[in-house]
N, C-alpha and C positions, 0 to 999 in steps of 0.2 A: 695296104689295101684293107678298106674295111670289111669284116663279116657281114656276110648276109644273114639276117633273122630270121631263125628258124619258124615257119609255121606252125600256128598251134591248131593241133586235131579238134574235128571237131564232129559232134553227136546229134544229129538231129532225131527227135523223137517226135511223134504223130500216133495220139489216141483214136480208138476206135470207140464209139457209143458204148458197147456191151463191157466194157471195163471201167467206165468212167458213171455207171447208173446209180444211185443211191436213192433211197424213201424221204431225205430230206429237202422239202420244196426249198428251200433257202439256199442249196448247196449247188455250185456249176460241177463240182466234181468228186468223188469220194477223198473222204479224207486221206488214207493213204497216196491216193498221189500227189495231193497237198501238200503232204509228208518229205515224200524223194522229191518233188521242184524243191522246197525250203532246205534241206538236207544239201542240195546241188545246187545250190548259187553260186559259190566259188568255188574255184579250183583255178588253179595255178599254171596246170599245164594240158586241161580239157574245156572246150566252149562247148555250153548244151544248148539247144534251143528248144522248145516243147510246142506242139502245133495240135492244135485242134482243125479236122478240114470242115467247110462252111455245114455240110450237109450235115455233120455228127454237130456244130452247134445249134443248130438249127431243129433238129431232133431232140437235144436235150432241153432247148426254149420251149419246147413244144411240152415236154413231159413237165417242165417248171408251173410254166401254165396250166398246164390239167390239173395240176396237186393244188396248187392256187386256187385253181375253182370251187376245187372240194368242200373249202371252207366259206363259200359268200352262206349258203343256209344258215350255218351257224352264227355268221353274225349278222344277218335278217333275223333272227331269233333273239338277238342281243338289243339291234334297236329295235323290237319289240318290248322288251325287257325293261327299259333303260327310257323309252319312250321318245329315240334322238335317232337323227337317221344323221348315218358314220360316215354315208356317201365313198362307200367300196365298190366302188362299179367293177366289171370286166374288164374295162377302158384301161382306171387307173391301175389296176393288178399286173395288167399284159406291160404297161408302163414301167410298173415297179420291177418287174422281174427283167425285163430288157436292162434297166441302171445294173440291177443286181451282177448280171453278165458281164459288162462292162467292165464295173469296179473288180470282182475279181479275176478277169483276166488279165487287168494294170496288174494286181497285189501279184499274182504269181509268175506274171512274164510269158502268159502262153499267147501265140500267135495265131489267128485265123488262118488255116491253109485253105487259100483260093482255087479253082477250078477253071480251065478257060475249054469252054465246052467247045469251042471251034473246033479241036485240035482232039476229040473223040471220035476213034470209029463207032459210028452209031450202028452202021450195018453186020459189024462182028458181034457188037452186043445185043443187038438184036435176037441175031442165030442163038447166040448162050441162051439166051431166056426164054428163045423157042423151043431149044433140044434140053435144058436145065442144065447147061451146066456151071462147074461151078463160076461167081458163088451163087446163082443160082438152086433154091434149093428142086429136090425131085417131089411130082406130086400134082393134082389138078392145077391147083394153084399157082401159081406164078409169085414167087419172093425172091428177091433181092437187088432190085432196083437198086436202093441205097444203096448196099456194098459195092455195088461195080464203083458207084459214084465219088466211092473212100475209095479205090482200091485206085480210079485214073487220079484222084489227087493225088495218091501215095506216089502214084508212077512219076506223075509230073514235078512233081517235086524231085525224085533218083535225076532224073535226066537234067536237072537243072542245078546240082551238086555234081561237085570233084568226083572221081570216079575212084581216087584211089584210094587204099581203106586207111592207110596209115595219116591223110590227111583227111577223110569225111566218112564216117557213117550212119546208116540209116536204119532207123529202127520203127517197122510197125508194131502197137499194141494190140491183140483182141486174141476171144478168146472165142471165138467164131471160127469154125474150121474149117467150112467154105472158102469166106475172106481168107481165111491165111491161106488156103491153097490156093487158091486166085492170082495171090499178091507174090507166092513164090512161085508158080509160073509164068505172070508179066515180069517177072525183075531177073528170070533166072541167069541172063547173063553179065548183073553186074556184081561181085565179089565184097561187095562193100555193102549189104542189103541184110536185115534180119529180120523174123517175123517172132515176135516171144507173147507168150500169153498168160505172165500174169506180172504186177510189178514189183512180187521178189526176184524173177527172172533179171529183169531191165536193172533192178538195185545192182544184183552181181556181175552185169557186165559191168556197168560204170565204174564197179568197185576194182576191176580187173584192168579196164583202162586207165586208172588213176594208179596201179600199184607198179613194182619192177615185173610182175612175171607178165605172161602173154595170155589173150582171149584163150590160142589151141591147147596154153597147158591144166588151165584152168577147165575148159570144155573138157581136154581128155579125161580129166580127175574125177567129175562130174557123178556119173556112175557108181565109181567108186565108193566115191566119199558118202555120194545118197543111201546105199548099202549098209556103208561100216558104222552110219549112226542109226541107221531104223530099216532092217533088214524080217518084215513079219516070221514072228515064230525063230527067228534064230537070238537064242538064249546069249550071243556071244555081242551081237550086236551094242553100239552103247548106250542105247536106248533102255534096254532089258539090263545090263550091267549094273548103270549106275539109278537105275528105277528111279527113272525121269517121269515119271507120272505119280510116285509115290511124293517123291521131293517136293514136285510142284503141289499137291495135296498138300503136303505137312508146310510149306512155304506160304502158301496161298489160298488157305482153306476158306476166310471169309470170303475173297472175292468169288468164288469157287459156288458158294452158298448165298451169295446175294443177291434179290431180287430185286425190280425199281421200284416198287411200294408195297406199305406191309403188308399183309395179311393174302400176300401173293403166293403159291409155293413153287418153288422153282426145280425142277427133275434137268439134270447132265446126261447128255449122250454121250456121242463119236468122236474119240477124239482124232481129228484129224491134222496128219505130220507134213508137213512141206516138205521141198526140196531147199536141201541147205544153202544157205547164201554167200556167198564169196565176202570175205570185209577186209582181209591183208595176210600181209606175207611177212613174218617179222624172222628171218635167217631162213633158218629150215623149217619154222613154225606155222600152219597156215591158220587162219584164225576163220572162222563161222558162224552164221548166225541161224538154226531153223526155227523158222514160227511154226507153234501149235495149237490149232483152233479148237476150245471143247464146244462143241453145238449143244444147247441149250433147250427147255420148252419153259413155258410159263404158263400155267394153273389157276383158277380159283374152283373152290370149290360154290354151290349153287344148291338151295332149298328150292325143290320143285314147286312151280306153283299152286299143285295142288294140295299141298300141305294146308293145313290151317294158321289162322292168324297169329295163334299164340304160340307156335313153330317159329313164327318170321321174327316176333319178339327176342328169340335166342340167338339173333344172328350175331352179336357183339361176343357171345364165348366161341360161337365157331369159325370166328376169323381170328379173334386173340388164340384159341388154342394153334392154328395155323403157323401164326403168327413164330411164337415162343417154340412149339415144337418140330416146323415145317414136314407136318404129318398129317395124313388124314384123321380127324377129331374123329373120338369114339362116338358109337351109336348111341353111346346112354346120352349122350350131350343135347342129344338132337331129337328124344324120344323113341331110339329103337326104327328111323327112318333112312330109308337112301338117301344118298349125295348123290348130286351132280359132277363129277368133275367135266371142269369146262376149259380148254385148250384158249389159250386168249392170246397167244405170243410165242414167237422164239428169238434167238439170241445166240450173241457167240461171245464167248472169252479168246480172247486175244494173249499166248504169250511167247517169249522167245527165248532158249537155250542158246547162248554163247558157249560155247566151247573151239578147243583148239589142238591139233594134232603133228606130230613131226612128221616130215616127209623126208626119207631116205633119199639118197642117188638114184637107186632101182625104181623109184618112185611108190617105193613099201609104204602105209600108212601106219605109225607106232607113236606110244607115249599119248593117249588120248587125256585131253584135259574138261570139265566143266568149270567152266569161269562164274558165270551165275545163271541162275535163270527169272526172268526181268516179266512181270504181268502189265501187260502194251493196253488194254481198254474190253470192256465189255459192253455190245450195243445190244440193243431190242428192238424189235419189229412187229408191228398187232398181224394178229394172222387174219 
C-alpha cells in the first residue's frame, strides 16, 4: 500500500499599513520586509504565502500618490528652466504609481487579500465605533474605520484556512494596539492565530518553524534569553560583558560617523536593543541574531542672515572646517559671531549581533558566544 504524502505546513501572513509605511514614493513596502519575503522563498518543508488586504493597499496607493505629487512644482519649475513642457500630469503619475504596485507585488509574491463585505456585521461595527471600542480609538473623534476593515479581512481569511496549527497558521502584522486587540478578540477561538508587531518577531517564528525545536520552547526561552543578552544596569548581562557597544564603535567607527553629504555634521543618540531573534538550533547550541538601531540627527550649521556680506563670503572654511573636523568651527572663523545650528534630518544605523549560547537539560543558559557583529544599512529622513 502506498504512503500517503505528508502535508506541508503552511504560514500565511497578512501586513497591516503601520508596518509596511516608508518616506520612499517608489517603494510598496519597507525594505525589511522585502528582506524576510526574498529570505523565504524556499523552504523545503514550510509554504508561506504574504497578503496585503485591499484596504491597506489601497491606503498605501494613496500615500504613493501624495509623495508623487509633491514633486509636480519642481518639475513645473524645471520646464520652466529647460523651456520644454515634460507633460507629468496627475493622470500620468496616478498611472505610473498603479504599474509600480503591480510590478512589485509580481517581484515579491504578495497577494491582495480581498473582503466580501456581504458577510459583515455592520450593526456590531457600528456599536464599536459608537461606544469606541476597540480598534476604535477613544475621543470626540471617531477613527478606525480602516482597522475594523483589516481586522474582517484578517478574520475571513482564519475562517477560510485549516484550523489546525500543525497544518496552517496565521499570522497578523501591526503595530497598532487597537488592531491587535481587535484581531485577538475576533479570532480568540481559533489556536492557530497570532498577532506579532514587528518583523523580527515574524523572522523568529518562521525561523522556529523551519528548525527541530517547537514555537512553545522557543516562546518559553523568550524572556529569558531577552535578559541574559541586554538586561539595563545589570553589569553581568552580555551586553555589558562583552561591550557590545564599544566593539561596535571600534568595528564600525566610519559608518558610526558618516553623514550623506559633506559638510553635514552628524550627532548619535539612543541606542536602541531589540528582542533577539531565533535563527537555529545546532545540538545544544542555540544561535541569535539581536538588531541594534543607533538613532541619529543631522546638522548643518547656518550664518544668520543678518550678518554682513563679507561673513557670507567665508562660508567655504565653515563647512570645510565642519567638514575635516565634524565640529562646531571656532568663532574666530566666522568673526567672533553666532551659528545657527540647524536640525535638517535624522537617521538610523542599522546593526546585528549574532551570537550563540548552550542550553542545558534544565534549560540553564551557559557558554555565551559573539560570532560577529554585521553593520545592516544606515537610512536618512529630512525632518
Amino acid at each position: 500500500m502506498s504512503q500517503r504524502k505528508k502535508t506541508q505546513p503552511e504560514l500565511k501572513v497578512v501586513f497591516d499599513t503601520s508596518v509596511l509605511f516608508t518616506q520612499v514614493a517608489s517603494d510598496l513596502v519597507k525594505s525589511e520586509v522585502g528582506d524576510i519575503i526574498e529570505k523565504n522563498v524556499h523552504h523545503s518543508d514550510l509554504t508561506i504565502q504574504w497578503y496585503l488586504p485591499e484596504v491597506v493597499l489601497d491606503e498605501r496607493r494613496y500615500q504613493m500618490e501624495s509623495k508623487a505629487f509633491e514633486f509636480l512644482p519642481s518639475i513645473g519649475k524645471l520646464e520652466k528652466l529647460l523651456g520644454h513642457n515634460l507633460n507629468i500630469t496627475e493622470d500620468i503619475l496616478v498611472h505610473r504609481v498603479d504599474e509600480a504596485i503591480k510590478r512589485q507585488l509580481a517581484e515579491l509574491g504578495i497577494s491582495s487579500l480581498p473582503i466580501d463585505t456581504s458577510v459583515i456585521d455592520w450593526h456590531a461595527l457600528i456599536k464599536r465605533s459608537v461606544n469606541r471600542h476597540p480598534p476604535f480609538e477613544p475621543g470626540e473623534k471617531e477613527k478606525g474605520f480602516r482597522d475594523s476593515i483589516i481586522a474582517e479581512s484578517f478574520r475571513q481569511l482564519v475562517k477560510q484556512s485549516p484550523t489546525t496549527p500543525s497544518i496552517c497558521r496565521l499570522v497578523m502584522i501591526t503595530d497598532d494596539n487597537l488592531l491587535a486587540e481587535y484581531i485577538l478578540d475576533i479570532t480568540k477561538d481559533s489556536n492557530n492565530v497570532k498577532v506579532l508587531s514587528t518583523i523580527n518577531e515574524l523572522e523568529s517564528l518562521i525561523n522556529t518553524l523551519v528548525s527541530e525545536v517547537t514555537e512553545e520552547f522557543v516562546t518559553g526561552l523568550s524572556e529569558q534569553v531577552k535578559k541574559y543578552f541586554f538586561d539595563k544596569g545589570n553589569e553581568e548581562s552580555l551586553y555589558y560583558k562583552e561591550n557590545i557597544r564599544d566593539k561596535t564603535g571600534e568595528q564600525y567607527g566610519e559608518e558610526l560617523k558618516a553623514a550623506p553629504k559633506k559638510g553635514l555634521l552628524r550627532e548619535n543618540g539612543t541606542w536602541r536593543i531589540s528582542e533577539p531573534v531565533f535563527i537555529k538550533k545546532e545540538r545544544q547550541r542555540l544561535c541569535w541574531i539581536t538588531p541594534i538601531r543607533v538613532e541619529a540627527k543631522l546638522y548643518k550649521y547656518e550664518i544668520p542672515e543678518s550678518f554682513s556680506g563679507s561673513l557670507l563670503g567665508r562660508s567655504y572654511a565653515l563647512n570645510s572646517e565642519v567638514e575635516q573636523r565634524g565640529a562646531l568651527p571656532t568663532l574666530a572663523n566666522i568673526g567672533a559671531q553666532p551659528l545657527k545650528k540647524v536640525e535638517i534630518g535624522s537617521g538610523k544605523s542599522n546593526f546585528e549581533i549574532h551570537w550563540s549560547v548552550n542550553i542545558t537539560p534544565l534549560k540553564k543558559l551557559t557558554a555565551p558566544r559573539i560570532e560577529k557583529i554585521r553593520f545592516v544599512s544606515t537610512t536618512w529622513e529630512e525632518t
